[in-house]
Backbone bond lengths (Angstrom), bond angles and torsions (degrees), N, CA, C in turn:
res aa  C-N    CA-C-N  psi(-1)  N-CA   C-N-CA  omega(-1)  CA-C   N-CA-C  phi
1 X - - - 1.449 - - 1.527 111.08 -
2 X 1.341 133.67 -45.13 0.930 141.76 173.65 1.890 127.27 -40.07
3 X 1.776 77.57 -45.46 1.700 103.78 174.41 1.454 101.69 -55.28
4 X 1.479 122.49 -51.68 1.104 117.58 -154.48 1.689 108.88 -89.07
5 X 1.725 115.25 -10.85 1.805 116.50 157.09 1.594 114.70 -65.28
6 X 1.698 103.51 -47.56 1.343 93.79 -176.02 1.618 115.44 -51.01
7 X 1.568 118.87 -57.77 1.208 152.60 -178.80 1.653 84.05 -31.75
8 X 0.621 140.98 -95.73 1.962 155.56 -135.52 1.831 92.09 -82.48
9 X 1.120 125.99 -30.54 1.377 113.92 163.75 1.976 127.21 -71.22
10 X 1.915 82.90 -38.72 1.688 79.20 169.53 1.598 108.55 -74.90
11 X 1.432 131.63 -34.75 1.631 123.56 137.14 1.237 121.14 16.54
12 X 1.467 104.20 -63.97 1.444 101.92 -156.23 1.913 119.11 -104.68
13 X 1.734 95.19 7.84 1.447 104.37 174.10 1.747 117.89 -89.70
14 X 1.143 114.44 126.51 1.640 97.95 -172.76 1.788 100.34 -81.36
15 X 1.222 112.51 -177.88 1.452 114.11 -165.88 1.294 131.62 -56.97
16 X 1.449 97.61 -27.17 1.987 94.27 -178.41 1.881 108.56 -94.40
17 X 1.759 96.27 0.29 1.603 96.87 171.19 1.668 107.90 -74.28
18 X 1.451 93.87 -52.59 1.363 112.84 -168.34 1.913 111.45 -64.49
19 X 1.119 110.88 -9.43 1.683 133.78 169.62 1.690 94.71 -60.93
20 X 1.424 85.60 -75.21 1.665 93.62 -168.67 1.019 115.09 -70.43
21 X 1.564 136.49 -26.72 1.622 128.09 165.24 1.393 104.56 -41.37
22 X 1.715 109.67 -58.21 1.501 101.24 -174.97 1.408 123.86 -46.63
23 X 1.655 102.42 -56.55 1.695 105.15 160.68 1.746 129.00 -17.91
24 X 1.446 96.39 -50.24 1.621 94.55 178.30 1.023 91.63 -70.53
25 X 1.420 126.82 -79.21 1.521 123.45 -138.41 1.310 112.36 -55.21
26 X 2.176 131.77 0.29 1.155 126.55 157.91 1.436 102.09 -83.90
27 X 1.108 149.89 -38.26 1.250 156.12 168.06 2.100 125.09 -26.44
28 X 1.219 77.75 -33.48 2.092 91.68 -179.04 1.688 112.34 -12.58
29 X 0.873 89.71 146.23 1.804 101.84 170.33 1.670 114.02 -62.65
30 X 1.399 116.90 1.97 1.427 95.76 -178.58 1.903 92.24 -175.56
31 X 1.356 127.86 -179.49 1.286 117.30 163.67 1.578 121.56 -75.50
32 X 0.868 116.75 -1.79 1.676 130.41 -169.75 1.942 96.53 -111.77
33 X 0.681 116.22 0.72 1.861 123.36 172.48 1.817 102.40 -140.92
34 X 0.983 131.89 14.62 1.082 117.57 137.70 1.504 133.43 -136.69
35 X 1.636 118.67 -178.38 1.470 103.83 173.37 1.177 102.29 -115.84
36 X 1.744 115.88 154.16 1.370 106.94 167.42 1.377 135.43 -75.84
37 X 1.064 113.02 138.99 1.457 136.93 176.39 2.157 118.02 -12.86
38 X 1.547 92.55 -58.98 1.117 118.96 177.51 2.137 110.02 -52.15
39 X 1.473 88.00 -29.03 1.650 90.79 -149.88 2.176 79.45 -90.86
40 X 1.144 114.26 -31.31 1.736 115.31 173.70 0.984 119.90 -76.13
41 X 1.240 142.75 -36.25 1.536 156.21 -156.49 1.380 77.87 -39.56
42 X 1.437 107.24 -103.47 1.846 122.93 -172.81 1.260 124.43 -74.99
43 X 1.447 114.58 25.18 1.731 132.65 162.01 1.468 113.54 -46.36
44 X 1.350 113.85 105.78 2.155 100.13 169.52 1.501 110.21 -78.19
45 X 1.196 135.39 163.53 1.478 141.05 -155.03 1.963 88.79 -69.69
46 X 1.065 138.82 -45.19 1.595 123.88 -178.77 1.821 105.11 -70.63
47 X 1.178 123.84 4.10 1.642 115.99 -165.49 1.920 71.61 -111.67
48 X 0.987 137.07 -8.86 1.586 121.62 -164.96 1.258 83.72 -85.42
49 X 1.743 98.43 -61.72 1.831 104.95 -153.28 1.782 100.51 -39.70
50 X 1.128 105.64 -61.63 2.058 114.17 -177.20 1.388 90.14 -33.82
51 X 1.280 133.82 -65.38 1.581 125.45 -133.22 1.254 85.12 -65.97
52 X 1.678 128.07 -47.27 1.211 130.17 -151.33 1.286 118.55 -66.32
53 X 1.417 105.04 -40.51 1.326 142.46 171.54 1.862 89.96 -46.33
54 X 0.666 138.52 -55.18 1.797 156.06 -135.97 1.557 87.52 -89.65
55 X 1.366 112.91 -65.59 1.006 110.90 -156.44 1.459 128.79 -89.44
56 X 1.686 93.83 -34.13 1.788 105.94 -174.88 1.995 104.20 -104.81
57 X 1.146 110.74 133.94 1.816 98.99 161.95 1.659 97.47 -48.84
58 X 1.575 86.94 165.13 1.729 101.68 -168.94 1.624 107.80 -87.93
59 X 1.282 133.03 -6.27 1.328 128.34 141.08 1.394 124.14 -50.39
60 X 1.588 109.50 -59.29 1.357 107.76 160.69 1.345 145.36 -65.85
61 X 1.201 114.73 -7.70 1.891 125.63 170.57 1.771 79.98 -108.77
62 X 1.154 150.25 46.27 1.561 133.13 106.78 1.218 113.82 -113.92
63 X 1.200 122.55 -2.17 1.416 130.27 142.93 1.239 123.83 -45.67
64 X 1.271 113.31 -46.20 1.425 104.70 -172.90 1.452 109.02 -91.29
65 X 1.332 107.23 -18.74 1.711 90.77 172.92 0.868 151.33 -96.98
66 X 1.704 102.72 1.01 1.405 124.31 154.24 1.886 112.56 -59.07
67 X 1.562 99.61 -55.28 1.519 93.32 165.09 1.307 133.08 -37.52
68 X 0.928 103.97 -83.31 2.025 125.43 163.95 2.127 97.07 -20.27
69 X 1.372 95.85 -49.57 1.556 100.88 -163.49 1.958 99.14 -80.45
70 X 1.230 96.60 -41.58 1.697 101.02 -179.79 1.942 102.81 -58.88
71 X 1.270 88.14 -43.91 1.718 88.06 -172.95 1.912 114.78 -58.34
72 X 1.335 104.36 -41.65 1.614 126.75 164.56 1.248 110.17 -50.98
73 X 1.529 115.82 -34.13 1.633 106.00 -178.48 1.433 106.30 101.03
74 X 1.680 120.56 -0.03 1.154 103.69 -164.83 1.441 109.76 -94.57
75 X 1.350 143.74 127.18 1.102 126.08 178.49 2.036 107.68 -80.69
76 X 1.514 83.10 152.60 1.836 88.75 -178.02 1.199 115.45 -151.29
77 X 1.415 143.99 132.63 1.310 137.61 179.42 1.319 106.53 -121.19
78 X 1.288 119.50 125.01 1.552 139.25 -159.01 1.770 115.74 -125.73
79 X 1.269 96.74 103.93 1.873 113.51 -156.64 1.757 94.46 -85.84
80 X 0.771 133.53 92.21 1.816 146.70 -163.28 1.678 81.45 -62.77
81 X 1.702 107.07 -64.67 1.566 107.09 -164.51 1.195 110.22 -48.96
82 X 1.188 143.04 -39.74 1.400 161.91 -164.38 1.282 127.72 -82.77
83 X 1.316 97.75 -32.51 2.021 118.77 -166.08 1.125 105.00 44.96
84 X 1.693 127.83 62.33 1.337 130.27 175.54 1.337 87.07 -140.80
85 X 1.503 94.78 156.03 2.154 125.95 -176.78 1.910 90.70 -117.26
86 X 1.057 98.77 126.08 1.527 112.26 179.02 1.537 109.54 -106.71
């Protein structure tokens, strides 16, 4: 279910958002919080959700995209029970 909030939030970034999402998510505080660069370059928005999936617990890869999305300005409300982006 989770797969399918992240999934529908990266949805809703058009391309030069979804550029720089990737940007962060190479950016992480450490090698264990981020992904490499190489593995995003040519990532489509379901090859992110996996990596994210891979890398962060699934609290934390919707963690981060509320951030990423808070930082954008975008407001978003994300129904976990539901696996719906409001």
């Amino acid at each position: 279910m989770t797969s399918q909030v992240l999934l529908a939030a990266l949805d809703d970034l058009r391309r030069d958002e979804f550029q720089r999402f990737k940007w962060h998510l190479a950016q992480g505080d450490s090698a264990d919080t981020s992904i490499p660069t190489g593995r995003l370059e040519d990532a489509e928005r379901w090859t992110v959700v996996d990596l994210m999936e891979q890398t962060f617990t699934a609290l934390d890869a919707v963690n981060v995209v509320l951030l990423i999305q808070n930082h954008n300005h975008k407001p978003i409300n994300l129904d976990l029970d539901s696996g719906s982006v409001k």
